[in-house]
C-alpha positions in Angstrom: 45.7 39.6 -13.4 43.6 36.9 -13.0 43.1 33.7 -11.3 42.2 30.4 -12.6 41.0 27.5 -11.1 43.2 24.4 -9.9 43.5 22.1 -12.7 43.0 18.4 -12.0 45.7 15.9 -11.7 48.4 18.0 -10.3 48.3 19.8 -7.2 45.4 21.9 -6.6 47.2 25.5 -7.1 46.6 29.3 -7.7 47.6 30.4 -10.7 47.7 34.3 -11.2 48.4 35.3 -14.6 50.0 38.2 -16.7 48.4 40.8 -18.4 49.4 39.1 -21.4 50.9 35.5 -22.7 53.4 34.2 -20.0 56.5 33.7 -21.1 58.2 32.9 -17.9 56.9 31.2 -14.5 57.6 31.6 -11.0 57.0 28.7 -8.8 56.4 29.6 -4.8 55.7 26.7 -2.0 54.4 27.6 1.4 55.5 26.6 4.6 53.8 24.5 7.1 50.5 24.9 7.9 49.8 27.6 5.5 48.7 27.4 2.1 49.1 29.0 -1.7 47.1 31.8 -0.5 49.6 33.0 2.0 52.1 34.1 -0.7 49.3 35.1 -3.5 49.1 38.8 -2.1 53.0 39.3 -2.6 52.7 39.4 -6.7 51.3 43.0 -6.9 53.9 44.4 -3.9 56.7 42.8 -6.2 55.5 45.8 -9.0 57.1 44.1 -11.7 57.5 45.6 -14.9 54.5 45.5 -17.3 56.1 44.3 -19.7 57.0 40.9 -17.7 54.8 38.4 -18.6 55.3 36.2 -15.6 53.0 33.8 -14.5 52.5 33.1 -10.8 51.7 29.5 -9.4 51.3 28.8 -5.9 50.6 25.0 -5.0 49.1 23.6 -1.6 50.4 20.7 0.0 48.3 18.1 0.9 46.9 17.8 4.6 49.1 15.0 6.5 50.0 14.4 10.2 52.8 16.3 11.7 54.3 14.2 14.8 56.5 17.5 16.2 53.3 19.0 16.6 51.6 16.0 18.2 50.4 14.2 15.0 48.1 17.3 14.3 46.3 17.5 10.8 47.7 20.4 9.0 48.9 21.3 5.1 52.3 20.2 4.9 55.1 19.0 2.2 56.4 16.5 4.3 56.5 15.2 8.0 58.9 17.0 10.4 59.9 13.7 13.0 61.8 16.1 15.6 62.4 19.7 16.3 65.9 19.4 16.3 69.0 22.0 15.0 69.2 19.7 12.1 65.1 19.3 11.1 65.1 15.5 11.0 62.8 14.9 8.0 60.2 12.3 6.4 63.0 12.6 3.1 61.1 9.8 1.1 58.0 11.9 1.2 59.7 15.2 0.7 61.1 13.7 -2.2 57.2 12.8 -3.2 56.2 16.3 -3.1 59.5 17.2 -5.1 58.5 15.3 -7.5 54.5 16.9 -7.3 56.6 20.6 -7.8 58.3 18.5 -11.1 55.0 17.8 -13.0 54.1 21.7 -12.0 57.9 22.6 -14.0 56.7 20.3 -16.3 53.3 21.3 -17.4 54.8 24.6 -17.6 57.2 23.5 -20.5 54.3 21.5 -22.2 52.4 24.9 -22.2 55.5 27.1 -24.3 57.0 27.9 -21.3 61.2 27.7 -21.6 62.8 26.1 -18.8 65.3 28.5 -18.4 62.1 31.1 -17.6 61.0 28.7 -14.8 61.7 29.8 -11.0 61.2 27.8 -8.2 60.9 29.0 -4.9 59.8 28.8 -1.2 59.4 29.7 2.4 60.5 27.2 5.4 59.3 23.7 4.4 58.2 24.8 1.1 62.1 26.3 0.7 63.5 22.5 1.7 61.2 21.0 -1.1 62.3 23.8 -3.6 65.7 22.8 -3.2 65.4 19.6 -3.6 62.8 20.0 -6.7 65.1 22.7 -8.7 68.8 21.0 -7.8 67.5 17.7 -9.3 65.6 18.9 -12.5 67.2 17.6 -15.4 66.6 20.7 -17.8 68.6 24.3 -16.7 65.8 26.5 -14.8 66.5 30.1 -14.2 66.7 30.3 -10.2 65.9 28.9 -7.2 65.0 30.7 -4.1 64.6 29.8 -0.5 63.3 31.9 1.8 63.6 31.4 5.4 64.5 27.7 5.0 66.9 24.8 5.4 68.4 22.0 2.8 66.7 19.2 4.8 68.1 16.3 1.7 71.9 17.3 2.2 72.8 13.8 2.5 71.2 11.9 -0.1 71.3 15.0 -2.6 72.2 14.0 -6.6 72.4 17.4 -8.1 71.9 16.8 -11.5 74.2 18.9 -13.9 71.3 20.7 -16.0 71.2 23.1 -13.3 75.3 23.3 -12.2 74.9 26.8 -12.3 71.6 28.2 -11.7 71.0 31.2 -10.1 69.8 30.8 -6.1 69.0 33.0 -3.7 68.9 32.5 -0.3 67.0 34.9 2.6 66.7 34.3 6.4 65.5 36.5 9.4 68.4 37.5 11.9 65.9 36.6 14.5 64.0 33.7 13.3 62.7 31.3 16.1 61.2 28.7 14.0 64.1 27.9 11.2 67.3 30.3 13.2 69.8 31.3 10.8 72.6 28.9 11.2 70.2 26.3 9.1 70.0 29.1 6.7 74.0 29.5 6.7 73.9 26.1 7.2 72.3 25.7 3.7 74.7 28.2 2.2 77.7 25.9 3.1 76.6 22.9 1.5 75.7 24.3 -1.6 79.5 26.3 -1.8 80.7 23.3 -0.8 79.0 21.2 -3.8 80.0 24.5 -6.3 76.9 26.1 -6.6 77.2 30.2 -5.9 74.4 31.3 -4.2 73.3 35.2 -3.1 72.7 35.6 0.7 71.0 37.9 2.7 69.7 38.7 5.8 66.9 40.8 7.2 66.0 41.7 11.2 63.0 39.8 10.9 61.3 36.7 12.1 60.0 33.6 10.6 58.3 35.9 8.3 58.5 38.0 5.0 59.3 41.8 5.1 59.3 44.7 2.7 62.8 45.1 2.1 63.0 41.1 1.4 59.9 42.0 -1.5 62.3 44.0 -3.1 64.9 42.2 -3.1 62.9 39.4 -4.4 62.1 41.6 -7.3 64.9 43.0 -8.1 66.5 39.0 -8.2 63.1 37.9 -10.6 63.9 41.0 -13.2 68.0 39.5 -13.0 67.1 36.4 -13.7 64.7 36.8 -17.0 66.3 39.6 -17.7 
């Protein structure tokens, strides 16, 4: 594998690719404060099979002021106003950096890639904006995860039918102290509610990624392009 510089006008990225043409894409946001490096190392503990050619892009958010932690300077997709049970959000510019993830979908189209071989994912904040990104695109993708993470837009969401029935997949920590699991559950309701069928599962973890959850993840990637 082998990774390639950002490329100018979209959001500086990582992009880790197959040993051979991609034919598919997998699209993973970070949370707050982190950055695309802090989900990079997970592509070889996936173990994917060789003959998947998927490529890997991992985006950073831009570096804004975050008022719950006292206006601090930090990468983040949006601006989290309180620390509240229901996240209240900065939803115009989550819906910016939705639409930053978009032109990522979209170059991936203009360079062969099928839609319907295009995943979006991510952890905590980065989950919140992958919702948002994949539930409005107006071509069918083939899945959406989040991972650790809440549906922050619930109330101004406009799902468009492209994706009615994608595949998501949602994961959350038992014991996570940063986004608990009732947002997660939470997230799961909604998206019943609106007729999507998601896959959920919980691991006795933290706000944080596990081994088991890896596998899972894998096993979901190799369903969906199958």
């Amino acid at each position: 594998m082998t990774i390639l510089a950002p490329t100018q006008a979209l959001l500086p990225h990582i992009e880790i690719e197959p040993n051979k043409p991609a034919d598919a894409a997998f699209i993973m946001l970070h949370g707050l404060g982190a950055d695309g490096n802090d989900f990079a190392p997970i592509v070889p503990e996936l173990r994917l099979p060789e003959d998947m050619a998927v490529r890997f892009i991992f985006p950073h958010a831009p570096s804004i002021p975050v008022t719950i932690n006292g206006g601090y300077v930090m990468p983040a997709w949006y601006d989290i106003l309180e620390m509240n049970i229901e996240r209240k959000v900065d939803e115009a510019h989550l819906q910016a950096s939705a639409n930053a993830v978009r032109a990522l979908v979209d170059r991936e189209i203009e360079r062969g890639i099928d839609s319907r071989r295009i995943i979006v994912a991510g952890f905590s904040q980065g989950g919140a904006v992958a919702y948002q990104t994949a539930l409005t695109y107006p071509k069918p993708l083939a899945g959406l995860m989040g991972l650790s993470t809440y549906l922050a837009t619930v109330a101004s969401l406009k799902p468009d039918p492209a994706n009615r029935d994608i595949p998501i997949r949602i994961c959350h920590g038992t014991v996570d102290s940063v986004v608990p699991e009732s947002l997660g559950r939470a997230a799961l309701g909604h998206l019943q509610t609106m007729g999507y069928a998601p896959e959920y599962s919980t691991y006795p973890m933290d706000h944080s990624v596990c081994l088991e959850e890896i596998h899972d993840i894998s096993a979901w990637i190799q369903n969906v392009l199958a």
